[in-house]
N, C-alpha and C positions, 0 to 999 in steps of 0.2 A: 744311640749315644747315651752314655750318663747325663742323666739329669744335672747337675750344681746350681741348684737355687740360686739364683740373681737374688740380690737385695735391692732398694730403694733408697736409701739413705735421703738422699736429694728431695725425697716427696710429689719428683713431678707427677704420679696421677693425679695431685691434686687437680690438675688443670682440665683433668673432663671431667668433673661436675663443675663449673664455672659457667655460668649463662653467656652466649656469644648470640650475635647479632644474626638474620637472615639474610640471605643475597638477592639484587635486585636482577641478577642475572648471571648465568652462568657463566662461570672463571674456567680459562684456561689450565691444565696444567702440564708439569714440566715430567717429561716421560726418560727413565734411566730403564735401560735395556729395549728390549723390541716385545710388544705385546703380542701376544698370536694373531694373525691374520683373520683368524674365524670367530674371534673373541668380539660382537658385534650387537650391542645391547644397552641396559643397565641395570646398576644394582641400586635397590631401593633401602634405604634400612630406617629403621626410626631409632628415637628416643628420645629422652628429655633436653630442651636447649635453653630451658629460661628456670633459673633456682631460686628467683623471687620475685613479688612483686610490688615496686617500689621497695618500703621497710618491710615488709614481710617474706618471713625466708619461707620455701617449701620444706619439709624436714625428713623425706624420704626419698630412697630413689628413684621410686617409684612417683613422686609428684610433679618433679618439673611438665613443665608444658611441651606436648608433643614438636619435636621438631622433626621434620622429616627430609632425608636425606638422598642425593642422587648421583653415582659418576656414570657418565655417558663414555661409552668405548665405540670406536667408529675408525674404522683405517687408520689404525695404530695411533688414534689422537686422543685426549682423553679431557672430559671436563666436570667438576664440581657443582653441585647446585643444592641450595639448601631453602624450604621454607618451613615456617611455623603450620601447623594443620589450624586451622580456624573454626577450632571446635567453639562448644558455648561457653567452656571452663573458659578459654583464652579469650575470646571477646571480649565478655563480659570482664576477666578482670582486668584487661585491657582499659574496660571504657571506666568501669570502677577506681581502679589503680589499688586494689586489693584482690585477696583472695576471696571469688564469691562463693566457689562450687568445692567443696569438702572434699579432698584427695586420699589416695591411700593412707598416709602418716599423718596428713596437717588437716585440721579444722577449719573450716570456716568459721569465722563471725560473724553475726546479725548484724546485719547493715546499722553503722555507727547512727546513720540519719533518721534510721526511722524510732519511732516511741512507741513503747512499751506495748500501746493497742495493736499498733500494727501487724510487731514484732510476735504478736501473741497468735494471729489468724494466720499467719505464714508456716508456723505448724501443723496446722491442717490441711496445707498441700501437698503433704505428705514428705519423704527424703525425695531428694534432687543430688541424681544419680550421677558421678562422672563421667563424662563424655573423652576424656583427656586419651587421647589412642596414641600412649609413647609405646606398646610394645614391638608388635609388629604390620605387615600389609601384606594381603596374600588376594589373589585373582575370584574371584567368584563372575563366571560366565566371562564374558565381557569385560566387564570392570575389574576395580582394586579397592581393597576396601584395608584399611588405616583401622586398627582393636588395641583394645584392653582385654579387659577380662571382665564388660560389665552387659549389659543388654545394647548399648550403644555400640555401634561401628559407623564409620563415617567413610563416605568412595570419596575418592581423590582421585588427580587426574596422574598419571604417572610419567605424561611429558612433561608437563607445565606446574605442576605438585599443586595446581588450585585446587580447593576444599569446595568440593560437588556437593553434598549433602548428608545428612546424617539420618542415618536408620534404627529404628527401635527395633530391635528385635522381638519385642513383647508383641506386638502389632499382628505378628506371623506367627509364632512360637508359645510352647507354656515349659518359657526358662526363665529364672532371674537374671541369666548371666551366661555365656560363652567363652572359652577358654581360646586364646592368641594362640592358640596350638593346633588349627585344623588338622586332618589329612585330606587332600587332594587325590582323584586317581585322573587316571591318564584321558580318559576323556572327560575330567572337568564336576566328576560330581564332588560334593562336599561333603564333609561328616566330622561333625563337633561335641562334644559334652558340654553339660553344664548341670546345675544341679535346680530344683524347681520341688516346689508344695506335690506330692504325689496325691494316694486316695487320703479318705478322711484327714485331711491336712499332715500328714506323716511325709517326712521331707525323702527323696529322692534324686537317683540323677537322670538326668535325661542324656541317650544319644538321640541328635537330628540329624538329618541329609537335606541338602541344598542339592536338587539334581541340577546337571549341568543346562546349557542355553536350549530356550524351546525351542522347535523349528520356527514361531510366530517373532522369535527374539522378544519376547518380554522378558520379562523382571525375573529371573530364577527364586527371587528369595521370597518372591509371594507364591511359588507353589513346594514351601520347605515346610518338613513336618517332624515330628519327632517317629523314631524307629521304634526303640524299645526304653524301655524303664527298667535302671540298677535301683535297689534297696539302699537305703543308706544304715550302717551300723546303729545309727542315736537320731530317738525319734526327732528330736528337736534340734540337733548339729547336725549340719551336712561337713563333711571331709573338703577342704581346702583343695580343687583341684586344678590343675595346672596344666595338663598335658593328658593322653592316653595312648594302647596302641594300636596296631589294627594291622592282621595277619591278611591272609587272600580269603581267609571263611570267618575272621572271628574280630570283633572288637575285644582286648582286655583294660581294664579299668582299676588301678591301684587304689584304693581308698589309705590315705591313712592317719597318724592318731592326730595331725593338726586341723582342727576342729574351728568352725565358724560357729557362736553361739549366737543362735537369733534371736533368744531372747532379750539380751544385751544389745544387738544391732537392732532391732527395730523401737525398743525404748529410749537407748541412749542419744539417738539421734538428735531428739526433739529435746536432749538435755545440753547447755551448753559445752560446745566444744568435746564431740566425739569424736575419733575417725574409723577408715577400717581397719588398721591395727587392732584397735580399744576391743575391738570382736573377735581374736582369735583366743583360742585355748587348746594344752596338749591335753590330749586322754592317755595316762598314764601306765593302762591296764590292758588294751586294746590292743596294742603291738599294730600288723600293716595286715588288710585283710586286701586280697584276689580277688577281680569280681568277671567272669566271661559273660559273653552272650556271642550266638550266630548269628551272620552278618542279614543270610538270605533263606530262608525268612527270618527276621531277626526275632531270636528268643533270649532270655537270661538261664543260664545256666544255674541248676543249685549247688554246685559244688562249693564246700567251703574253704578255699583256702587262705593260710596264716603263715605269719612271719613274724618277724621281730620288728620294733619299733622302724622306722626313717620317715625324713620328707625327701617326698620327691619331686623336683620339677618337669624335668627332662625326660618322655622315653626316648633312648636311641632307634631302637627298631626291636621288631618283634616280627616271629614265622615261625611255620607249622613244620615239624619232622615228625615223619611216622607216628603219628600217634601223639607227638607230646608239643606243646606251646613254648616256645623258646622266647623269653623276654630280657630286651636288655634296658639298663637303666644307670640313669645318673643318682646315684643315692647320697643322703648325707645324714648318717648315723644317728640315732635318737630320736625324741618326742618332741623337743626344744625347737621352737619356728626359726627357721635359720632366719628370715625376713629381719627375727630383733638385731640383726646385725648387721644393717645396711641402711642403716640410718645418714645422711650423707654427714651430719656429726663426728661419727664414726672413721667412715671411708677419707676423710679429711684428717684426719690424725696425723701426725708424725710417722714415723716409718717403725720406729719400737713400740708405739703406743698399737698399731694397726697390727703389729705383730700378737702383743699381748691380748687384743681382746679374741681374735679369733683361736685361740689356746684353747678358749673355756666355749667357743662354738664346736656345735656338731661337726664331726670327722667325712668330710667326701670318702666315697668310693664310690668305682663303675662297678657295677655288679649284672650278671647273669642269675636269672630265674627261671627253672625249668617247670610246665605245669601238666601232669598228666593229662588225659581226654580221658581215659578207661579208667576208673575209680574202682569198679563193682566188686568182683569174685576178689577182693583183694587181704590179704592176711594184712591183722593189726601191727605195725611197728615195721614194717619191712619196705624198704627204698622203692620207690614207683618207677622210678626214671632208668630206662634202661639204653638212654645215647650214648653211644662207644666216645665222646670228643667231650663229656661233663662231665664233673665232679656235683654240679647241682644235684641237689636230692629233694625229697618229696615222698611224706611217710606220714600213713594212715593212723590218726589216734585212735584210741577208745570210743573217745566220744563222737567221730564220725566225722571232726575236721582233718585237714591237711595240710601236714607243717612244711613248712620250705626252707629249704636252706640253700644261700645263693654258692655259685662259684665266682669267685675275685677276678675281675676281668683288670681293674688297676687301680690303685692303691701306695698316694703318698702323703706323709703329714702334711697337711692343711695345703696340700697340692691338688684341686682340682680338679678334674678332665669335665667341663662342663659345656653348657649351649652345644651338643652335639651333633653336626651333619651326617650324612650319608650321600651316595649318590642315589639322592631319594627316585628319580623318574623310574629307575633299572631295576633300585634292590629296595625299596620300600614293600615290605611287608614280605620280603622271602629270604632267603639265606644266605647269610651276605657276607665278610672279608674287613672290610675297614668304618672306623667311627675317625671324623676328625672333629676338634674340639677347639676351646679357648681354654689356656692354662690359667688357674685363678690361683695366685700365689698367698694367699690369707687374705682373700678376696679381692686381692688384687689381681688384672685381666695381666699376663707379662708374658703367655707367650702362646704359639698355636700349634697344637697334637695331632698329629693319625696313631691310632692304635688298632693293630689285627686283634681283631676280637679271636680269631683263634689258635694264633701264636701267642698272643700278650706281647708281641713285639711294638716298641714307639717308635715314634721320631718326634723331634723338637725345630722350632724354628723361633728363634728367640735372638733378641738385640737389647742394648743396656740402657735402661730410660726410655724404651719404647712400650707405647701399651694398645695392642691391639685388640678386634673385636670379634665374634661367631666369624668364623672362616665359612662362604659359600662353596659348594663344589658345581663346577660350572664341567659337562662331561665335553671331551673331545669329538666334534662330530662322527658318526662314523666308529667310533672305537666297538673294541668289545674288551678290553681291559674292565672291571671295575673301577679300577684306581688313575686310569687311563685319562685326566681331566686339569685342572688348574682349579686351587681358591684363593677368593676373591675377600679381604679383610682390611678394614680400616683401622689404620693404625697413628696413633699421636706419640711425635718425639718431642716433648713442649719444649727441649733445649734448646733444639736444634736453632742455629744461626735464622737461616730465610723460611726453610717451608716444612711448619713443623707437621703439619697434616699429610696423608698418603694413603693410597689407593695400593693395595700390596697384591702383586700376581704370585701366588708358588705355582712350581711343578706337586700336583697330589699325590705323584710318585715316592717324592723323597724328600717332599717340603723344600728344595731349592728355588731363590728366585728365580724368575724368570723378568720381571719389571717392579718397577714401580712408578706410581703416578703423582709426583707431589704439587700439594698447593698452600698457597700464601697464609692460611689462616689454620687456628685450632679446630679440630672436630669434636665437642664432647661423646661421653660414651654412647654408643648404639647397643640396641640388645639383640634383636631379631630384624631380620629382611627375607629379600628375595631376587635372585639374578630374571630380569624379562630382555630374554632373546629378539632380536628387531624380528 
């Protein structure tokens, strides 16, 4: 179907970044249609539920305080449950009634009560790292562990959402930090990036692996190690990373030109009121560098490949054909940190003002990258990629790099196709058919995608003043369809009369509903989750 962009006039997404309250138990809700009989679990999603505290606002999206979210599906009945994770950001400004613990966009301040002496030793315990895990929760062994994208992850319990404990990953690992973007394979091992001090203090990324549960059932994450070490372009910036992807042989790893300058982050710290924003910068010149390595035994490849500027959040999926690496990706055009524009400042505008600033932000598109394997006997200037089903190219310079040029998988003004699923258990990391998405309408979330990655055919599932969240694909037992499945998406109507919050089932066939589950109160935005089967 054609696209016709909905507008917002009305401004209701204001109403998911507004701070709402935690439930002291789980709400019933009110079910329109018949859920599938096999549909028997729940879906877990986080994000932020609290946007200040007392007078003090959070001033990113990234700062609200984790809230973490639950609906229960169980013979066709459906219920709500929400609490706050009880990290040490929340506690603490909890028991403070300020901000204690410096967030992505917002600064802390030095405690109002203490004097100048105090204030002065307290810099020498060094930065005091967020714990705040609004993005997503994903299984490691046994448990569920609640992330950011910092050295912290915290297990939560996934009946009852109480806050188990919080884990350093410093303790096991030589990472600063882990990326809310694992992959998981099918018996339960794990494998994350993050970037960390390589040799002679020259910055790098690290992949780790969390292998799956011992036979003794201890703790998987005290026998997790790092695989192999990527290069980072700039000795002193590591590359901003977000996500990776990971074939059936091969990890790839997008580096690109949004840059974390450490020397600004680890000075500015200790100057009043810095955050992690204050530490980003684009590299101008650097365009987007390709980085492989093999899985088993893990090595790094030296091949050099190059592209033209993006950031990236998202990969969709990636797999191996005959010879060449096929990558696909959520891109957003340019050098410029999309992040400067989601300031909740911003995302709270008026509906022409939200139109206008994302004008002058970077352009989404889905894009396809194809990556040789065989480099060698290769003549200078001549296209590498020889799959019958791309247009992607990939052409040997002089100097011995390799330029890439993507094919347009989709592409519309300041239209989205972002947070992208797959039916990851079946087609994660091999050849696959459908991406489904959240439509970002000039960053506003308005509507939910499948697109054949290769037809370029869509489909849309969209309603007026409703703003939904990353669509789950939950697969139909038993199927062999790919697309054979139902997703699972929260969606806020804040108009609506009684129950603006809902629990939304499509067909993944054709994005039809099939139910929905509404309840009595607002949900603010979710980013990432995860459907857990009973």
């Amino acid at each position: 179907p054609v696209n016709h962009t909905i507008e917002h006039p009305a401004g209701g997404y204001k109403k998911i970044f507004e701070t709402c309250e935690e439930l002291n138990e789980p709400i019933p809700a009110v079910v329109v249609g018949v859920i599938p009989e096999w549909l028997s679990g729940s879906l877990l999603r986080l994000g932020p539920g609290l946007f200040e505290v007392g007078a003090e606002p959070f001033y990113h999206l990234f700062d609200g305080q984790a809230l973490m979210h639950k609906f229960d599906l169980k013979n066709g009945h459906v219920t709500y449950y929400r609490k706050f994770v009880k990290t040490d950001a929340y506690v603490r400004a909890m028991t403070e009634k300020r901000v204690v613990i410096t967030e992505f966009g917002t600064a802390a301040y030095p405690d109002p009560c203490k004097n100048i002496f105090s204030r002065f030793f307290t810099y020498f315990k060094g930065i005091e790292v967020t714990d705040n895990c609004l993005v997503n929760v994903y299984p490691v062994g046994e448990d569920f562990y609640a992330c950011t994208e910092t050295n912290y992850i915290t297990k939560v319990d996934p009946d009852t959402l109480e806050t188990l404990k919080r884990v350093d990953l410093c303790d096991y690992l030589s990472v600063n930090g882990v990326t809310a973007h694992p992959h998981i394979e099918s018996d339960g091992t794990v494998y994350n990036i993050g970037n960390c001090f390589g040799k002679n203090m020259s910055l790098a990324y690290n992949i780790v692996k969390i292998p799956p549960t011992p036979k003794d059932k201890s703790d998987p994450i005290a026998k997790s190690k790092v695989l192999v070490q990527l290069p980072s372009s700039e000795r002193f910036k590591p590359s901003y990373v977000h996500s990776f992807g990971m074939t059936e042989n091969y990890f790839v790893f997008v580096e690109t030109p949004v840059k974390i300058n450490l020397l600004k982050f680890l000075t500015a710290w200790s100057i009043w009121g810095t955050n992690y924003m204050d530490c980003f910068e684009s590299n101008e010149t650097m365009g987007t560098w390709f980085h492989l390595a093999t899985k088993d035994p893990a090595e790094y490849i030296e091949h050099k490949f190059r592209t033209s500027a993006f950031n990236l959040f998202h990969h969709i999926n990636s797999y191996e054909d005959d010879g060449f690496i096929v990558v696909d990706l959520c891109t957003w055009k340019g050098h410029e940190f999309v992040y400067n524009y989601l300031y909740l400042a911003n995302l709270r505008e008026n509906w022409e003002e939200v139109k206008k600033a994302a004008m002058r932000a970077p352009q989404p598109e889905v894009r396809r990258y194809v990556l040789p394997m065989d480099v060698h006997k290769v003549s200078v200037g001549k296209n590498l990629i020889s799959l019958p089903y791309t247009t992607a190219t990939a052409v040997m310079r002089s100097d011995g790099t390799i330029w890439l040029e993507p094919e347009v998988l989709f592409s519309g003004p300041r239209q989205a196709f972002e947070f992208p699923q797959i039916n990851y258990s079946k087609f994660s990391g091999k050849n696959y058919s459908y991406a489904y998405g959240l439509g970002l309408n000039h960053f506003i979330p308005d509507r939910i995608c499948k697109l054949n990655v290769k037809t370029k055919d869509t489909w849309v599932w969209q309603e007026p003043d409703s703003y939904p969240s990353e669509p789950i694909f939950v697969q139909t037992p038993d199927s062999v369809e790919e697309d054979d499945g139902v997703l699972l998406s929260i969606v806020v109507n804040p108009g609506a009369d009684q129950r603006p919050g809902y629990l939304l089932i499509l067909n993944a066939r054709d994005l039809t509903e099939i139910a929905r589950a509404e309840v009595e109160v607002i949900i603010p935005v979710t980013f990432h989750g995860m459907y857990k089967a009973e």
